[in-house]
C-alpha positions in Angstrom: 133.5 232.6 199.6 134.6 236.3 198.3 135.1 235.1 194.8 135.7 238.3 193.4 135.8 238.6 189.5 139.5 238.3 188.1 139.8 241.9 186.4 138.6 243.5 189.5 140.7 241.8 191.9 143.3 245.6 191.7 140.4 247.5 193.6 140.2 245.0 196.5 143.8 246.2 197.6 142.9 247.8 200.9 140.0 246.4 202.3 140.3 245.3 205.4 140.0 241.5 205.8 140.0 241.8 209.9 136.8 244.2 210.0 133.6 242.6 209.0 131.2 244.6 207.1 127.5 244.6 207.4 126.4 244.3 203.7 128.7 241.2 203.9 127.7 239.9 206.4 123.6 240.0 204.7 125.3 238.4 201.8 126.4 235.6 204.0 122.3 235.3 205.1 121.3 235.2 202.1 123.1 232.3 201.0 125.8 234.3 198.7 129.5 233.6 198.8 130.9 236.8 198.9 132.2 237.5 202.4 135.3 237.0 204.7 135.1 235.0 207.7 135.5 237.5 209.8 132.0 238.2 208.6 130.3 234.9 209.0 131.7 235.5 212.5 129.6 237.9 213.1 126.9 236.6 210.8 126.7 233.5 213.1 126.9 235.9 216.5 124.1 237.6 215.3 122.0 234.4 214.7 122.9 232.7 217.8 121.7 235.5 219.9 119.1 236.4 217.4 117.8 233.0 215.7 115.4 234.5 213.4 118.0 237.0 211.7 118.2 234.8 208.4 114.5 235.4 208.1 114.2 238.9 208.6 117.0 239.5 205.8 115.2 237.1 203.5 111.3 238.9 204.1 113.5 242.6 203.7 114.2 241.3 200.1 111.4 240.2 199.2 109.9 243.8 200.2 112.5 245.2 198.4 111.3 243.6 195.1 107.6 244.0 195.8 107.9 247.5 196.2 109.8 248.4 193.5 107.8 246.0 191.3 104.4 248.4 192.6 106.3 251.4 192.2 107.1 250.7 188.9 103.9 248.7 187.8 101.0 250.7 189.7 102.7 254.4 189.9 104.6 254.6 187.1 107.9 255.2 188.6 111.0 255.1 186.1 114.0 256.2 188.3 115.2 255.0 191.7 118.1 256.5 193.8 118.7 253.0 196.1 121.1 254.1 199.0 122.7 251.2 201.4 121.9 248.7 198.1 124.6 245.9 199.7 126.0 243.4 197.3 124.4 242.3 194.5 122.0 239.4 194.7 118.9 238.1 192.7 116.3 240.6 191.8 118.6 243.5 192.2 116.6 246.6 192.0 117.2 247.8 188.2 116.1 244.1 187.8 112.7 244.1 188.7 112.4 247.8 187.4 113.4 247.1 184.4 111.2 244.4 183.3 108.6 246.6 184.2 110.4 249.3 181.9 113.5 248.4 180.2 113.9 252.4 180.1 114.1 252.1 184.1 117.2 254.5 185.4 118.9 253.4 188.7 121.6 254.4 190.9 123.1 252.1 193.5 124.7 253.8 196.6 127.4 252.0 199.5 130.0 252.7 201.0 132.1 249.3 201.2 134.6 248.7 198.7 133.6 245.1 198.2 130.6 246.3 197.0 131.9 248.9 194.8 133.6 245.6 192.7 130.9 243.6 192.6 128.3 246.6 191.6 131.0 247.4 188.6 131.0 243.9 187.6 127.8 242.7 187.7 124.9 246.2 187.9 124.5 245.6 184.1 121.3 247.8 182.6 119.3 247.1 179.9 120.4 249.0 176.8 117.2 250.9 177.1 118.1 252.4 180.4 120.8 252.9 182.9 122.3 252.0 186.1 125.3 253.3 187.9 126.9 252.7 190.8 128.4 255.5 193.6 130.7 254.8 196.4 129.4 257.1 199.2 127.9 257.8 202.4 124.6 257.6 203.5 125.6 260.5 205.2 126.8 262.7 203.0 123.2 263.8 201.0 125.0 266.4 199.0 127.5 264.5 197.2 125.3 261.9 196.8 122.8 264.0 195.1 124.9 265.9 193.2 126.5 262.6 191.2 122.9 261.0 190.9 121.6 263.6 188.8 124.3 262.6 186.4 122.1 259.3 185.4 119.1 260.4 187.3 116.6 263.3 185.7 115.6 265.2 188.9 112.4 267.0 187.0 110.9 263.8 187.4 109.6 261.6 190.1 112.4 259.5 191.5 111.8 256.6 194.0 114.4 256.7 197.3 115.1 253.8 198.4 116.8 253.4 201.8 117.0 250.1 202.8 118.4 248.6 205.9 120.5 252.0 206.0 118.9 254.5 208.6 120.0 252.2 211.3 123.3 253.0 210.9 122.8 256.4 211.8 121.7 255.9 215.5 120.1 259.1 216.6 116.8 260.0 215.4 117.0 263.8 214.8 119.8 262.9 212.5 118.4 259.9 210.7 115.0 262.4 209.8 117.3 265.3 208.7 119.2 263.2 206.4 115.6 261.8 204.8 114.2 265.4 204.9 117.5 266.4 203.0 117.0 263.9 200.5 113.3 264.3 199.6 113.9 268.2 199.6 115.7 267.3 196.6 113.4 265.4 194.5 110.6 266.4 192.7 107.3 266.3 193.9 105.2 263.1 192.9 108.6 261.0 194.0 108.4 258.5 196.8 110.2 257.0 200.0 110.8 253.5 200.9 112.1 252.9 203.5 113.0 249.7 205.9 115.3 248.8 209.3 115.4 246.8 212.5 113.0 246.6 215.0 113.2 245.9 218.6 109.2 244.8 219.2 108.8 241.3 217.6 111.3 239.8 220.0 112.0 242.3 222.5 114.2 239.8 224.3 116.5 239.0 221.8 116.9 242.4 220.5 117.6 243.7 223.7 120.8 240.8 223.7 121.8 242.2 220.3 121.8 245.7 221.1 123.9 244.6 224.4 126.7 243.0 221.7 126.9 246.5 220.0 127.0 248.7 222.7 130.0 246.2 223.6 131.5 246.3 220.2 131.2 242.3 219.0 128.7 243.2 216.2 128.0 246.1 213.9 126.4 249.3 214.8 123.3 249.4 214.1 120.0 251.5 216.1 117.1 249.1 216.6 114.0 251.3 216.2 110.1 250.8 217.3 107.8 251.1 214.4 106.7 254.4 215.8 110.1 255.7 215.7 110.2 254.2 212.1 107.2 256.0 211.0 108.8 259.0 211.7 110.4 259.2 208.5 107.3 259.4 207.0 105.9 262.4 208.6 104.0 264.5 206.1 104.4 262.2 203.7 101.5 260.2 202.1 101.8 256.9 203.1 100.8 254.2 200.9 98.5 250.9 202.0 99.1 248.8 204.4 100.8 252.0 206.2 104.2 251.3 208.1 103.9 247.5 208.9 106.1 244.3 208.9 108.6 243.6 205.9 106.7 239.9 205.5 103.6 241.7 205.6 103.6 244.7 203.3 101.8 243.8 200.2 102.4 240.1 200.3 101.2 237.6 198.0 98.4 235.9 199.3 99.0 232.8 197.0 102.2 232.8 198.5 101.4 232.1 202.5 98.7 230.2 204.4 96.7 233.5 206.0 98.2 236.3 207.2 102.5 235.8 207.8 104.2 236.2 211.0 105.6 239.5 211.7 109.3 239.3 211.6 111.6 242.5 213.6 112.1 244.5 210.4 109.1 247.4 209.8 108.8 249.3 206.2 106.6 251.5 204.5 106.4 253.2 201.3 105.0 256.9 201.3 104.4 259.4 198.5 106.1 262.9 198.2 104.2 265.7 197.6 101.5 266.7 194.9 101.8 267.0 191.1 
């Protein structure tokens, strides 16, 4: 586990090994190596209070890679901001833009240092386009914006991304200011994705999660309704199937026998604006 490449291994001074991180700790459910046992700890907390966790983390990235993939195949989208991108895995998301578009454009945004070595190491674009990496906060729209537009060309429609991230900002009015400060930015034509934690699938076991945060033995992290996930969406044009279940948006019929199960994660991908 954590097997960090060699000429990166300077940057890793720091990071606290005692703390577990959440983007680690979706590495560990999704079969990668790079964590800290401190964060299968809490990985394996997680799961034995909430036994379909491993699933929900595997449907949210296969959303991720649909929805870029019809962003970039059906509406043309070149450029994607991706905030709260975690570590790199399979499919990452100038990946899957960029066979699309080798010309694709792509900046990765987190805040754990981990990631920041990884990202560095192994976010390599196509020639044709570009991809960069930015060690910042979800909450801190500004900075965030301002350093994008160094790779990203904010006359034209870019695709936010915010992945598994709004959570971590626990209070509503909040969560929709940050999104509201973000879109304000882009152009019009550009689009939101976003994706979090529900509380409605398994009420039960959600309930015993949230009690382990409020207590302080896992992450924080605000488990949402899908009403309160719609939210972000307001005055936005959502695209078909409309806010819904991360195994369920767009899936590939081929792919499942009928309809798949709904799993505690709710998405939705919305249009901003008019050209």
């Amino acid at each position: 586990m954590a097997d960090f490449p060699p000429s990166d291994a300077s940057a890793l001074n720091g990071i606290d090994t005692t703390r577990p991180s959440q983007a680690r700790a979706w590495n560990y459910w999704l079969g990668g190596k790079d964590y800290y046992p401190v964060d299968k700890e809490l990985a394996d907390i997680v799961e034995r209070t909430y036994p379909g966790m491993r699933q929900i983390v595997l449907h949210a990235r296969a959303f991720l890679r649909r929805a870029v993939r019809h962003l970039a195949e059906e509406e043309g989208v070149r450029q994607f901001l991706d905030i709260g991108s975690g570590l790199p895995t399979v499919d990452n998301t100038h990946e899957v833009a960029q066979r699309v578009d080798p010309a694709s454009r792509v900046v990765y945004v987190d805040n754990d240092p981990v990631v920041l070595v990884h990202a560095r190491a192994l976010l390599t674009s196509h020639p044709e386009g570009a991809s960069d990496y930015l060690d910042a906060d979800v909450r801190d729209p500004a900075d965030i914006l301002r350093r994008a537009a160094r790779t990203l060309d904010f006359t034209r429609p870019i695709a936010l991304l915010m992945l598994g991230v709004l959570g971590t900002v626990r209070d509503d009015e909040q969560a929709r200011d940050l999104v509201g400060r973000y879109l304000r930015a882009l152009p019009v034509g550009s689009y939101l994705v976003v994706e979090d934690g529900t509380n409605t699938v398994k009420p039960q076991a959600a309930a015993q999660t949230e009690q382990l945060r409020d207590e302080g033995q896992v992450y924080s992290y605000e488990l949402r309704t899908p009403g309160r996930i719609a939210r972000f969406f307001d005055g936005l044009e959502l695209l078909e199937p409309g806010v819904v279940s991360v195994s369920r948006w767009r899936y590939e019929d081929e792919a499942v026998d009928g309809v798949p199960d709904e799993v505690d994660a709710f998405c939705g991908v919305a249009r901003w604006g008019s050209e």
